[in-house]
CHARMM internal coordinates of N, CA and C (Angstrom, degrees):
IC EDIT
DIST 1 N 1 CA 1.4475
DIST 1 CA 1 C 1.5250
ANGL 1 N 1 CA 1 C 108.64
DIST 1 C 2 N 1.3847
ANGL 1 CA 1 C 2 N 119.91
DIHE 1 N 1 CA 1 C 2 N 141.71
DIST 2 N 2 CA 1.5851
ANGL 1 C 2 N 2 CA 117.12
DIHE 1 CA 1 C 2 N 2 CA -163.09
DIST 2 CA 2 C 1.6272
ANGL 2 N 2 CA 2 C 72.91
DIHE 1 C 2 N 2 CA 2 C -113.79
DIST 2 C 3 N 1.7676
ANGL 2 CA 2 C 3 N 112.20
DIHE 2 N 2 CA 2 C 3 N 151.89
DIST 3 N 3 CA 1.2413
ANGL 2 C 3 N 3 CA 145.56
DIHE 2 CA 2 C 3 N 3 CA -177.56
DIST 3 CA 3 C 1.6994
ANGL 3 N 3 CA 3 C 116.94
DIHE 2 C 3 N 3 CA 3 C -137.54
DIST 3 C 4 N 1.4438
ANGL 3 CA 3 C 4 N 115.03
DIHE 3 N 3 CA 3 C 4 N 106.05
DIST 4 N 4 CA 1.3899
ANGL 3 C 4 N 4 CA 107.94
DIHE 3 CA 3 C 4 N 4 CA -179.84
DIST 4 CA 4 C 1.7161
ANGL 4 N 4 CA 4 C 113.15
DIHE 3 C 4 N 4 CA 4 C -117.75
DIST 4 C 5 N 1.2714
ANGL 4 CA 4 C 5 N 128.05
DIHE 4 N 4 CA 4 C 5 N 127.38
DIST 5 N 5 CA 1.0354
ANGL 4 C 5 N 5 CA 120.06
DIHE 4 CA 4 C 5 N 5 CA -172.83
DIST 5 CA 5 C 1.6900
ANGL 5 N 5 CA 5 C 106.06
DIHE 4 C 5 N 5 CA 5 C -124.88
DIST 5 C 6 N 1.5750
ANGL 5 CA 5 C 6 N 109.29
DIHE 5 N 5 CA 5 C 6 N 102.23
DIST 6 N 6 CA 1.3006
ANGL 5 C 6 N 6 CA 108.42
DIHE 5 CA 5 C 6 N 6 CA 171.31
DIST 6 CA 6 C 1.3634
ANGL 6 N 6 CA 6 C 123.74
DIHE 5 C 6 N 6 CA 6 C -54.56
DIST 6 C 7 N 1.3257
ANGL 6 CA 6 C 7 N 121.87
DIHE 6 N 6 CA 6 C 7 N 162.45
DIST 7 N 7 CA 1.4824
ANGL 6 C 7 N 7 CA 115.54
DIHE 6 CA 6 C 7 N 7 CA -176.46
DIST 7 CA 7 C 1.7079
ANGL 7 N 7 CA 7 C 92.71
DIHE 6 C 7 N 7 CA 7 C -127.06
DIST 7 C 8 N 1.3149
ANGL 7 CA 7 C 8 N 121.68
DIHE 7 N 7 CA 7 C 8 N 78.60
DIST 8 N 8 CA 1.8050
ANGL 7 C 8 N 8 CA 111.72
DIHE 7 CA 7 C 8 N 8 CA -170.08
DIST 8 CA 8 C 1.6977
ANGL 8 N 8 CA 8 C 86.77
DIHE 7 C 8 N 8 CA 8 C -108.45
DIST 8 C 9 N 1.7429
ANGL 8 CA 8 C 9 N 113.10
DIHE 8 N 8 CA 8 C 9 N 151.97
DIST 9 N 9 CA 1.0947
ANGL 8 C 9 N 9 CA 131.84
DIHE 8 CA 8 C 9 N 9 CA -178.90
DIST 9 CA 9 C 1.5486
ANGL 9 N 9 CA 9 C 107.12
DIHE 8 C 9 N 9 CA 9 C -83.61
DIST 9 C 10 N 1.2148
ANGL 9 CA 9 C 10 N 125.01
DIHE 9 N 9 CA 9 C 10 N -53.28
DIST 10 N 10 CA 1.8371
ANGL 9 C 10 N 10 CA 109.47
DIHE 9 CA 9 C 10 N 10 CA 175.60
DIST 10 CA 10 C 1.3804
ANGL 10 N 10 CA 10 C 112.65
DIHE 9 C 10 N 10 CA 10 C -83.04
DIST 10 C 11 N 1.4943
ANGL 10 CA 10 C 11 N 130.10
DIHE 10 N 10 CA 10 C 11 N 38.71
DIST 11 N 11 CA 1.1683
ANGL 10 C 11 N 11 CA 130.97
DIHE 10 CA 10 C 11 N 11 CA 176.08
DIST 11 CA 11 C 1.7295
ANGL 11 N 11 CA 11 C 114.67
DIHE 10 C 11 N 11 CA 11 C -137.21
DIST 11 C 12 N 0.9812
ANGL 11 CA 11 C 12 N 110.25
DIHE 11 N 11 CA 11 C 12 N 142.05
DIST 12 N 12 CA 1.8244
ANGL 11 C 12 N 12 CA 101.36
DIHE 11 CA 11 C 12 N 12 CA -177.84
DIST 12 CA 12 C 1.6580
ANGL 12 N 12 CA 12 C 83.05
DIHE 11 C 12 N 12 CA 12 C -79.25
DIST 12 C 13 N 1.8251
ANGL 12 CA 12 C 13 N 90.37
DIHE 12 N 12 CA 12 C 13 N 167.24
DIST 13 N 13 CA 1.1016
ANGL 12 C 13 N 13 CA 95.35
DIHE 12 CA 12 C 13 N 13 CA -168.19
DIST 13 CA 13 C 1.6488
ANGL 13 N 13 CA 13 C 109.26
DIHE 12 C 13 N 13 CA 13 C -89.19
DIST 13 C 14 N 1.7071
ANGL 13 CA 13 C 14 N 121.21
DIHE 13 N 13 CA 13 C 14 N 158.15
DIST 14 N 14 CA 1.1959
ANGL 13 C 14 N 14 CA 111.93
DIHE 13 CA 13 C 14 N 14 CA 172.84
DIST 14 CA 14 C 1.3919
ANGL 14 N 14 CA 14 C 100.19
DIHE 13 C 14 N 14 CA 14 C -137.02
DIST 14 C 15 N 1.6729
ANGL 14 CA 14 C 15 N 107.42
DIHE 14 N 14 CA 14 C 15 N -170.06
DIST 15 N 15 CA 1.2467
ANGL 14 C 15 N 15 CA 98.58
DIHE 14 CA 14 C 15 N 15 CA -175.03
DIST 15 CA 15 C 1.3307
ANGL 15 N 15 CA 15 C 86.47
DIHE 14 C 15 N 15 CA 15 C -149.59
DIST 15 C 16 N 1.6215
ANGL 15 CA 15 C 16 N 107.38
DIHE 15 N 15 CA 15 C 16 N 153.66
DIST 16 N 16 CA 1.9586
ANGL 15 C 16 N 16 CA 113.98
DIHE 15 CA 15 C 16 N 16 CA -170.01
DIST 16 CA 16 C 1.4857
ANGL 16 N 16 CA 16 C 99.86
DIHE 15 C 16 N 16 CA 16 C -120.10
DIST 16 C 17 N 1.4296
ANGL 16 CA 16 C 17 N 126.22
DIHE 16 N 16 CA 16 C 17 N 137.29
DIST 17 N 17 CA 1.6112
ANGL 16 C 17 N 17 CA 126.00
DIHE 16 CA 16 C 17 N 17 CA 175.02
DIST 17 CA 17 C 1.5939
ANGL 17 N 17 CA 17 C 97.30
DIHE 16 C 17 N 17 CA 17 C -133.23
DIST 17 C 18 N 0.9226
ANGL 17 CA 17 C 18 N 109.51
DIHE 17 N 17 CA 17 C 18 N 120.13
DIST 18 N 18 CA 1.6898
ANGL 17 C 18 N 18 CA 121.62
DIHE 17 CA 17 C 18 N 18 CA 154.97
DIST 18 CA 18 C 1.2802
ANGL 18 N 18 CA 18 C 113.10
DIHE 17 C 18 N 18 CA 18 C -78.55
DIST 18 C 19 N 1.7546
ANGL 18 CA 18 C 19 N 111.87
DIHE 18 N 18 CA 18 C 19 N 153.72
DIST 19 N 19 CA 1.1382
ANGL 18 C 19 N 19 CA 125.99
DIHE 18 CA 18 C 19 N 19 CA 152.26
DIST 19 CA 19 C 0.9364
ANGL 19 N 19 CA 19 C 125.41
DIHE 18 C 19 N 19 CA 19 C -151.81
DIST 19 C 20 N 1.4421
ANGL 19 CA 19 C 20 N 149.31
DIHE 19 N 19 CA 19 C 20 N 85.94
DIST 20 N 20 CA 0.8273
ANGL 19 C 20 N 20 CA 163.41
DIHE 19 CA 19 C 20 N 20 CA -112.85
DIST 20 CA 20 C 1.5574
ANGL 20 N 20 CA 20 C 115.18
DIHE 19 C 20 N 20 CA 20 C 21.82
DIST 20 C 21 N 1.4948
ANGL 20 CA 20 C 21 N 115.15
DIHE 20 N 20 CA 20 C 21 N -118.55
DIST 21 N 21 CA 1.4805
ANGL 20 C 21 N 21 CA 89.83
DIHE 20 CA 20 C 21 N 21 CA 177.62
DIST 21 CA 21 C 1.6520
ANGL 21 N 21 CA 21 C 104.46
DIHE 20 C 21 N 21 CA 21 C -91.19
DIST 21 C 22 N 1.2037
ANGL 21 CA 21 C 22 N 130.98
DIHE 21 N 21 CA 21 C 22 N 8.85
DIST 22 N 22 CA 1.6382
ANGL 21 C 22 N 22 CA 87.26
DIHE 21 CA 21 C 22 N 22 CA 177.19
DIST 22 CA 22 C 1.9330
ANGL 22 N 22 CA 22 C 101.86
DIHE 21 C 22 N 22 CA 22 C -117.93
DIST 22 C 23 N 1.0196
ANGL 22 CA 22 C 23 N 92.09
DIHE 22 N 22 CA 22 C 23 N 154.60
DIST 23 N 23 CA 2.0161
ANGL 22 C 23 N 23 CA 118.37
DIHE 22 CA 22 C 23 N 23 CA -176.23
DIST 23 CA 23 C 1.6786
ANGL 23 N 23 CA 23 C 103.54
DIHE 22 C 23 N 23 CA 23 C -92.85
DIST 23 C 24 N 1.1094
ANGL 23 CA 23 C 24 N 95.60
DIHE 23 N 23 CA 23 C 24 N 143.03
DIST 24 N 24 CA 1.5875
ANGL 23 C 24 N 24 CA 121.72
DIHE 23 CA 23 C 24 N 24 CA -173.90
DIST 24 CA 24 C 1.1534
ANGL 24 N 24 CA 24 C 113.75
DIHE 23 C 24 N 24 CA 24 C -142.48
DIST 24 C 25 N 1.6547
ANGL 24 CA 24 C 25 N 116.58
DIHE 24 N 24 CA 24 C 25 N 128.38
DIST 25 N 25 CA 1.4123
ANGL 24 C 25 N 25 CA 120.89
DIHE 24 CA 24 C 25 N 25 CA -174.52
DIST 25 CA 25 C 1.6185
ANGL 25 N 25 CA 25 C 115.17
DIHE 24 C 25 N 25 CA 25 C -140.18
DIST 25 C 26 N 1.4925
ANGL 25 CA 25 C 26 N 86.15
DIHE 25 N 25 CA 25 C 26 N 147.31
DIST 26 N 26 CA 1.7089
ANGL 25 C 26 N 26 CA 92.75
DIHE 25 CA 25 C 26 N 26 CA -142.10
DIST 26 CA 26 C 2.0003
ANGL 26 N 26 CA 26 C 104.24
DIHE 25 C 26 N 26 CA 26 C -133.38
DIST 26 C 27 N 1.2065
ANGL 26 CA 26 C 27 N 101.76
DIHE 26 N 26 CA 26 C 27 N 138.67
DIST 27 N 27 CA 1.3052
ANGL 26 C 27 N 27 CA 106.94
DIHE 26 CA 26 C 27 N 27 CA -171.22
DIST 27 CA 27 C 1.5309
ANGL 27 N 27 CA 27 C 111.53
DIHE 26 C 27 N 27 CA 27 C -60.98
DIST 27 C 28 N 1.2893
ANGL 27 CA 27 C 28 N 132.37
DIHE 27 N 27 CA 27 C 28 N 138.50
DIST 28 N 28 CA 1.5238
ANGL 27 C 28 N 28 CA 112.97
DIHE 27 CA 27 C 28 N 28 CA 174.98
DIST 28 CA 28 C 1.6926
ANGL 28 N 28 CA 28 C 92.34
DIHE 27 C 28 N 28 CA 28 C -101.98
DIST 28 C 29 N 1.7470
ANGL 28 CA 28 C 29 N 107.80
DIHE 28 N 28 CA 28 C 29 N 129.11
DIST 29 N 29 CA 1.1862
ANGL 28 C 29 N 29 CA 98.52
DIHE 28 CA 28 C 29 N 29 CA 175.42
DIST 29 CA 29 C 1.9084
ANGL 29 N 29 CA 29 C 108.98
DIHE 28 C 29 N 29 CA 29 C -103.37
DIST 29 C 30 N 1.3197
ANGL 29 CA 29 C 30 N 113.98
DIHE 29 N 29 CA 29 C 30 N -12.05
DIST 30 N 30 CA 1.5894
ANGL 29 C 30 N 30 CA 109.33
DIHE 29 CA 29 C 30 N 30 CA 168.47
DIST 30 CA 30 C 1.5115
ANGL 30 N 30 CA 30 C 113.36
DIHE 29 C 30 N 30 CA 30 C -156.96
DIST 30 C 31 N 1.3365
ANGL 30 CA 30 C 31 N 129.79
DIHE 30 N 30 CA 30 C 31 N 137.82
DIST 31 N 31 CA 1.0969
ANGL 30 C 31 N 31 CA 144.90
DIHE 30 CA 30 C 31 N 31 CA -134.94
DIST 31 CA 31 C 1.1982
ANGL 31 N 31 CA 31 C 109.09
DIHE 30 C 31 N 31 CA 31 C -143.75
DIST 31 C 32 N 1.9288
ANGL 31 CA 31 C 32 N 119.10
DIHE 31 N 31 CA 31 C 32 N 71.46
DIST 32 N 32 CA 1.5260
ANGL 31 C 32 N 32 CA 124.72
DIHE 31 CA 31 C 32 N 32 CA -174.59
DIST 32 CA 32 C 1.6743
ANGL 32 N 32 CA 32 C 101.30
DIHE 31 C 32 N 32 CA 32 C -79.95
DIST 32 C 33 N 0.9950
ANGL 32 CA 32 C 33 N 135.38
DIHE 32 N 32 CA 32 C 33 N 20.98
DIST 33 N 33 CA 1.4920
ANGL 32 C 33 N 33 CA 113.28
DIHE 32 CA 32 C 33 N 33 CA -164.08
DIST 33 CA 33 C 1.7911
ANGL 33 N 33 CA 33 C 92.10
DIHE 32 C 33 N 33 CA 33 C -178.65
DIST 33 C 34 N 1.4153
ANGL 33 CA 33 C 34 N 79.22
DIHE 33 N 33 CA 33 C 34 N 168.73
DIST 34 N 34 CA 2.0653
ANGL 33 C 34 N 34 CA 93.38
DIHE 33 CA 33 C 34 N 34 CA 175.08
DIST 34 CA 34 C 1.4611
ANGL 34 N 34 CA 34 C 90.19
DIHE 33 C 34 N 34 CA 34 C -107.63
DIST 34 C 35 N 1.0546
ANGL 34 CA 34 C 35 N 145.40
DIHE 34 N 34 CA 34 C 35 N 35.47
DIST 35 N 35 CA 1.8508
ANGL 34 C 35 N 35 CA 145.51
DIHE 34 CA 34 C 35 N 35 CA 155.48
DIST 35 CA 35 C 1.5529
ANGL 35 N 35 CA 35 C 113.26
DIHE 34 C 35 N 35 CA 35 C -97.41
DIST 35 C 36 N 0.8939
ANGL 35 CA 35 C 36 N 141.78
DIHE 35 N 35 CA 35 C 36 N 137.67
DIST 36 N 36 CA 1.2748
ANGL 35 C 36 N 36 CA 133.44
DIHE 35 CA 35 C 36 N 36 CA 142.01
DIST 36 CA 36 C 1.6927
ANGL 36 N 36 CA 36 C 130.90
DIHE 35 C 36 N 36 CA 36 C -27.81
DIST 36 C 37 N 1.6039
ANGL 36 CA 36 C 37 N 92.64
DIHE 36 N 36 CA 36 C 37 N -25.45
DIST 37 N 37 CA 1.5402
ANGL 36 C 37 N 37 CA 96.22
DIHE 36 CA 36 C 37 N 37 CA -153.49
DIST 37 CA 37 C 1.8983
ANGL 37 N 37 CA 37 C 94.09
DIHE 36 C 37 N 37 CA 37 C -86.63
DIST 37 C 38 N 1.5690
ANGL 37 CA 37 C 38 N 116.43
DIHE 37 N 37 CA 37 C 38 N -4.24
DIST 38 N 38 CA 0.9341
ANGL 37 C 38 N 38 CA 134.19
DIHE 37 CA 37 C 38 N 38 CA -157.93
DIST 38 CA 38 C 1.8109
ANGL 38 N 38 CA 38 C 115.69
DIHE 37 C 38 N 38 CA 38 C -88.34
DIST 38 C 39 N 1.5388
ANGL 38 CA 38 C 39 N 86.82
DIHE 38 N 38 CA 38 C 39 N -26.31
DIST 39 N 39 CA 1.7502
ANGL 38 C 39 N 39 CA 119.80
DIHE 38 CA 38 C 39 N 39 CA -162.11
DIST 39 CA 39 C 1.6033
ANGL 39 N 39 CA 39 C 107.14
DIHE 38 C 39 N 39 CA 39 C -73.04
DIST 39 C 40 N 1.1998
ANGL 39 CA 39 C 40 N 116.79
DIHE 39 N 39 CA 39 C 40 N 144.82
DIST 40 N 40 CA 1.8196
ANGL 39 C 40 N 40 CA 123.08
DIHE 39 CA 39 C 40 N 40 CA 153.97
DIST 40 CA 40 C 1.0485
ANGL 40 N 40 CA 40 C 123.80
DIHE 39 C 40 N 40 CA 40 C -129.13
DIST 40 C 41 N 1.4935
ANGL 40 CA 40 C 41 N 89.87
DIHE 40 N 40 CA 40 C 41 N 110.91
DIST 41 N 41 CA 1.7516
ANGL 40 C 41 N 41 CA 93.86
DIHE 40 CA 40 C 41 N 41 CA -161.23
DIST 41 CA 41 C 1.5144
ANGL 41 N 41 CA 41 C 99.65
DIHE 40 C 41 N 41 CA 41 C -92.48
DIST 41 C 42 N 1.4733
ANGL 41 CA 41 C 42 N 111.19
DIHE 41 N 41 CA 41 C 42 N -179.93
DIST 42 N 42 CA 1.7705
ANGL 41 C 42 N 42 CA 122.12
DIHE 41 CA 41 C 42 N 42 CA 172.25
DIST 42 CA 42 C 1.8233
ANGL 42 N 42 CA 42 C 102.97
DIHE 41 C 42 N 42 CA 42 C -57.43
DIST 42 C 43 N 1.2510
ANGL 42 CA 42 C 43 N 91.78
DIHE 42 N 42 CA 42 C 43 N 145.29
DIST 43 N 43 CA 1.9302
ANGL 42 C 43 N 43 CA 92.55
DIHE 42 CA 42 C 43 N 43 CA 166.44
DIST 43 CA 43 C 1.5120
ANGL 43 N 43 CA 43 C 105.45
DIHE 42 C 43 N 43 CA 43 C -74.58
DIST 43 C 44 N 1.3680
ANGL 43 CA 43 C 44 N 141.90
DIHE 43 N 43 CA 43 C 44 N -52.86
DIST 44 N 44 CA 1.0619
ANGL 43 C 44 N 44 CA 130.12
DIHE 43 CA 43 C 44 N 44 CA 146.67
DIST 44 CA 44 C 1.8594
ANGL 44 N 44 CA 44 C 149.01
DIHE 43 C 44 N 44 CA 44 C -40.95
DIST 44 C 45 N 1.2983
ANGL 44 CA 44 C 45 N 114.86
DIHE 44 N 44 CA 44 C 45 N 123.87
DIST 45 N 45 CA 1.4405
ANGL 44 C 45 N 45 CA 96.06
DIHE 44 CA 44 C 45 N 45 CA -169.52
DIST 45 CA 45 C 1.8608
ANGL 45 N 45 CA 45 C 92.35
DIHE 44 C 45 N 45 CA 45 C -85.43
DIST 45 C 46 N 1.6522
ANGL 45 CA 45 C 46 N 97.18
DIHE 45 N 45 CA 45 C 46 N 158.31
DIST 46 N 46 CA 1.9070
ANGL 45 C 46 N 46 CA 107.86
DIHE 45 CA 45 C 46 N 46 CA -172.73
DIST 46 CA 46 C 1.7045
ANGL 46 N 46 CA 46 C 91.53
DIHE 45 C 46 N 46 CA 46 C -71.15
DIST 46 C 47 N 1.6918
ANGL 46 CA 46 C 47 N 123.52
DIHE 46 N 46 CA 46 C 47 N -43.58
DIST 47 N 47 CA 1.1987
ANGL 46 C 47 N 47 CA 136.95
DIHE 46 CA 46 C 47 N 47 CA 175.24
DIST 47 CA 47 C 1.2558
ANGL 47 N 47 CA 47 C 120.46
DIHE 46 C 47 N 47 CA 47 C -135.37
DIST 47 C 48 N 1.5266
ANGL 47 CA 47 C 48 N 117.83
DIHE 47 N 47 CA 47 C 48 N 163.10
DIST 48 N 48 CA 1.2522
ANGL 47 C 48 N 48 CA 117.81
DIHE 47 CA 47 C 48 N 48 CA 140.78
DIST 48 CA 48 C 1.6829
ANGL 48 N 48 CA 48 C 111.07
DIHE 47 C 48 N 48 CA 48 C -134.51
DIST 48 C 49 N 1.3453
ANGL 48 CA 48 C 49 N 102.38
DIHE 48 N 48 CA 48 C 49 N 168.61
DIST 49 N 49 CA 1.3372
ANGL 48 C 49 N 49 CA 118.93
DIHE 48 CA 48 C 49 N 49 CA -176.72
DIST 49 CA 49 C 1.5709
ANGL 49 N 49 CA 49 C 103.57
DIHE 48 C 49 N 49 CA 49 C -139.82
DIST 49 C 50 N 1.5082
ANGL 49 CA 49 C 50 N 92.56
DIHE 49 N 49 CA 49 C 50 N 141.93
DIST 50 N 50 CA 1.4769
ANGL 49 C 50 N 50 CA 110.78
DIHE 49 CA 49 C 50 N 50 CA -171.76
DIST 50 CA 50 C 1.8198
ANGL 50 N 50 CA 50 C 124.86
DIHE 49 C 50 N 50 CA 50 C -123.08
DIST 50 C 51 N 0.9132
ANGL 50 CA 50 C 51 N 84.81
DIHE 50 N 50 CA 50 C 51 N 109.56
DIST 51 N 51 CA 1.5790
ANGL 50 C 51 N 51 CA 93.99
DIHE 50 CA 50 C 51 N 51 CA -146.58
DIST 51 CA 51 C 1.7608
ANGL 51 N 51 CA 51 C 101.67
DIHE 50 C 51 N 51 CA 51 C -95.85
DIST 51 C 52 N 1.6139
ANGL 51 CA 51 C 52 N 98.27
DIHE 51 N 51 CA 51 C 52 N 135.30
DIST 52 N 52 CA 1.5454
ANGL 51 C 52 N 52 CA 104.70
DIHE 51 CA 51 C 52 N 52 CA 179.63
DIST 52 CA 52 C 1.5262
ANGL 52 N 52 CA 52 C 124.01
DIHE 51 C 52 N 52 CA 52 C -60.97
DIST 52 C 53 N 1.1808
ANGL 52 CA 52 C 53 N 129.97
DIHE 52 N 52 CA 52 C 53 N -9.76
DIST 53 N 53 CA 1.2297
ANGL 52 C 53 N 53 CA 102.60
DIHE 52 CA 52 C 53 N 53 CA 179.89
DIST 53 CA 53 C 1.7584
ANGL 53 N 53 CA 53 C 94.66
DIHE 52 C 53 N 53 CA 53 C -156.27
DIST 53 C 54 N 1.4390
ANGL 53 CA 53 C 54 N 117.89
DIHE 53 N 53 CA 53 C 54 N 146.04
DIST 54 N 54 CA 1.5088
ANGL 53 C 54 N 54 CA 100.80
DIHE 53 CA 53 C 54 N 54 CA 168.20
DIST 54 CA 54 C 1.3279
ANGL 54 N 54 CA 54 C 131.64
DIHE 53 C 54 N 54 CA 54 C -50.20
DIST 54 C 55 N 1.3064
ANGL 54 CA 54 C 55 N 104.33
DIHE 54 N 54 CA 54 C 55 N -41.87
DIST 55 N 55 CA 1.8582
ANGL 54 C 55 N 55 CA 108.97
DIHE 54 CA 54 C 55 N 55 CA 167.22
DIST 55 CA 55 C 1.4591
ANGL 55 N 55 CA 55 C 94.28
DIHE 54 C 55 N 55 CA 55 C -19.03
DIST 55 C 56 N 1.5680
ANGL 55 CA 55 C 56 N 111.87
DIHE 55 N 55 CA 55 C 56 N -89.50
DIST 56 N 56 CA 1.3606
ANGL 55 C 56 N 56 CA 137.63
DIHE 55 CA 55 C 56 N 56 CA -137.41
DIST 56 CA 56 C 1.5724
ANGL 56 N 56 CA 56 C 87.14
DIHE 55 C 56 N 56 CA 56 C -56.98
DIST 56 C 57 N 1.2893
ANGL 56 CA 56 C 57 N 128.87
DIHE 56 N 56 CA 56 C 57 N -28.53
DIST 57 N 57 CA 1.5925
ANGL 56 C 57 N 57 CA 122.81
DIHE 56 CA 56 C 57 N 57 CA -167.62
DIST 57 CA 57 C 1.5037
ANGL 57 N 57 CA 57 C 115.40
DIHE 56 C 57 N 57 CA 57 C -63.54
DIST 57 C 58 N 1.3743
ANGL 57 CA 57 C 58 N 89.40
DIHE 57 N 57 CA 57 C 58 N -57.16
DIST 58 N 58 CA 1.2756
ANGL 57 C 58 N 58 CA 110.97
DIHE 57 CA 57 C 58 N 58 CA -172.44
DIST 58 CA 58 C 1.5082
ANGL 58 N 58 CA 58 C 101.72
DIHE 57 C 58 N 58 CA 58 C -80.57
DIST 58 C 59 N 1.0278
ANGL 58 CA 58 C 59 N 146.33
DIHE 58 N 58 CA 58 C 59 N 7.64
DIST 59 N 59 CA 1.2710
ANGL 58 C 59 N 59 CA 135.48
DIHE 58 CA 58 C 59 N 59 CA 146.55
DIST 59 CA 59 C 1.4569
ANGL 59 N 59 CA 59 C 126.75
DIHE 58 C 59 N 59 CA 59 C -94.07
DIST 59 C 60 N 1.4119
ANGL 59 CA 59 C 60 N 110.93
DIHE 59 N 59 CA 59 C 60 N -7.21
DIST 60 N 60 CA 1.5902
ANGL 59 C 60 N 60 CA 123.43
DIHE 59 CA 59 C 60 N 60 CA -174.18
DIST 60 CA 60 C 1.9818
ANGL 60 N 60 CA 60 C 89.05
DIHE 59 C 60 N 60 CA 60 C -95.93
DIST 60 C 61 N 1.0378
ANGL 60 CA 60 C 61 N 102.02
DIHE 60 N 60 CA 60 C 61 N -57.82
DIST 61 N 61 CA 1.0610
ANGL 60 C 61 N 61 CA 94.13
DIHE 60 CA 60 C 61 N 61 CA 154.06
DIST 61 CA 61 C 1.8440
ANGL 61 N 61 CA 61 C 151.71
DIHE 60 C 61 N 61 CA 61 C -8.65
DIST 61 C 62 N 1.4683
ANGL 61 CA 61 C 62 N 95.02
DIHE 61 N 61 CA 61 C 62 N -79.03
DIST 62 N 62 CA 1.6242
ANGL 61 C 62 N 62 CA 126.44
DIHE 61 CA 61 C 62 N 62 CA 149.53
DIST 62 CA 62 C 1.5366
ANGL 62 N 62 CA 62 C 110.66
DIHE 61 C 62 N 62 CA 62 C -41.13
DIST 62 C 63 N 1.3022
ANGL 62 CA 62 C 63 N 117.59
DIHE 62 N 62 CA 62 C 63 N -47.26
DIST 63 N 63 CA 1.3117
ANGL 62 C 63 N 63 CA 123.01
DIHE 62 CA 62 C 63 N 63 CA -172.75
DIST 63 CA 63 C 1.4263
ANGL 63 N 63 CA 63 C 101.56
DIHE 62 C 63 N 63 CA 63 C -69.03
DIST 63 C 64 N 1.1455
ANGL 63 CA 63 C 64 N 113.89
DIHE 63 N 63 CA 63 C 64 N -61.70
DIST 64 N 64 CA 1.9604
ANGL 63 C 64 N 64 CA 119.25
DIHE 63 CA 63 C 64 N 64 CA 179.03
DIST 64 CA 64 C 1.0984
ANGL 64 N 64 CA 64 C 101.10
DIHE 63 C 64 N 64 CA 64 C -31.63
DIST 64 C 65 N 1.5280
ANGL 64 CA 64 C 65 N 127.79
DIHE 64 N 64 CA 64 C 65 N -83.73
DIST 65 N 65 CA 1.0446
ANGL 64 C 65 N 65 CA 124.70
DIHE 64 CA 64 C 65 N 65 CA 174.51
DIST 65 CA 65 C 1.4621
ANGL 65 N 65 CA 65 C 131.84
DIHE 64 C 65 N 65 CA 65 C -20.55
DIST 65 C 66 N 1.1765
ANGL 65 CA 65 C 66 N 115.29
DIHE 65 N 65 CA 65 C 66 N -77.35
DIST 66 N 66 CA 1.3888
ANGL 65 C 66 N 66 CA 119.64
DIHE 65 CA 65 C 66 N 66 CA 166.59
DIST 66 CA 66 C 1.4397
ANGL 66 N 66 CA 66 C 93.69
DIHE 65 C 66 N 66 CA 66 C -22.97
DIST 66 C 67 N 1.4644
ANGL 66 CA 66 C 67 N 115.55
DIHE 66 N 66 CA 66 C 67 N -98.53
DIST 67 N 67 CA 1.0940
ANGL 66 C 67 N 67 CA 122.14
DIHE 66 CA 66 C 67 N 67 CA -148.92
DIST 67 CA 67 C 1.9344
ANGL 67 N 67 CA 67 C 106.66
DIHE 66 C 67 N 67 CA 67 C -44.94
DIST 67 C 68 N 1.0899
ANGL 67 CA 67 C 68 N 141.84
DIHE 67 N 67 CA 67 C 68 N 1.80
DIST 68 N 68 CA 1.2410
ANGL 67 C 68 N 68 CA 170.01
DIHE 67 CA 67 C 68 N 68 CA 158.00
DIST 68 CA 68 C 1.6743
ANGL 68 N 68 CA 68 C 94.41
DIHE 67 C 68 N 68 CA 68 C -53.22
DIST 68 C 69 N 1.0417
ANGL 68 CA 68 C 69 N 149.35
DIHE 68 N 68 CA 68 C 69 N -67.70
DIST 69 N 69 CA 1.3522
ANGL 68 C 69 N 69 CA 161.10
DIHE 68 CA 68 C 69 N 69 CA -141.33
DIST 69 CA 69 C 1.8651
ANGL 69 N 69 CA 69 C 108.07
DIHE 68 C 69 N 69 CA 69 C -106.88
DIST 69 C 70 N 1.3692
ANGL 69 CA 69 C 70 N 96.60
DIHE 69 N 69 CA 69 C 70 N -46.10
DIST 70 N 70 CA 1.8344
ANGL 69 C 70 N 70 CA 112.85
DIHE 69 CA 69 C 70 N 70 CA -169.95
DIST 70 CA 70 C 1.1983
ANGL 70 N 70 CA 70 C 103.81
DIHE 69 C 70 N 70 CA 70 C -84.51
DIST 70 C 71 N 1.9012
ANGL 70 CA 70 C 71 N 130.80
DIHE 70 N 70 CA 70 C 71 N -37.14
DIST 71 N 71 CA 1.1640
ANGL 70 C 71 N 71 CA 111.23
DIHE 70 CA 70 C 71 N 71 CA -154.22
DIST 71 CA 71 C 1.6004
ANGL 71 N 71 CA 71 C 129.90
DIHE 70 C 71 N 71 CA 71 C 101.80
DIST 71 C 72 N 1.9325
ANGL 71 CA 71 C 72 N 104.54
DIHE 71 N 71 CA 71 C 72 N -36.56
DIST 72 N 72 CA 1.0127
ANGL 71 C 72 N 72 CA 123.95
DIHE 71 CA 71 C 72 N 72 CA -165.73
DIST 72 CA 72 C 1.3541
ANGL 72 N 72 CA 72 C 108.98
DIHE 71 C 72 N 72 CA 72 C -104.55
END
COOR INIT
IC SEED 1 N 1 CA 1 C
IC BUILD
């Protein structure tokens, strides 16, 4: 399962997990580390989205990330 957790300043923080095609997003409620493996997220996801094709996953995906580093 790929896990992306942006770090944006006017946004609380969340965290994104794929699985196959559909994405799940999840509150981070404490944040010991810069790993994922570090994170505690909500037991509930706020959403998910279910996406038509893996392409599209794994590129929405890609984008989180990015935007993970930029801000944007």
């Amino acid at each position: 399962m790929e896990q992306v957790t942006p770090s944006l300043e006017f946004a609380p923080e969340r965290s994104y997990k794929r699985k196959g095609l559909k994405i799940k997003c999840f509150n981070v409620l404490k944040n010991d580390g810069h790993h994922h493996e570090d994170l505690t997220l909500s037991e509930l996801p706020l959403f998910e989205i279910d996406v038509l094709t893996e392409k599209a996953a794994v590129m929405l995906m890609e984008d989180l990330y990015y935007g993970e580093y930029t801000g944007a």
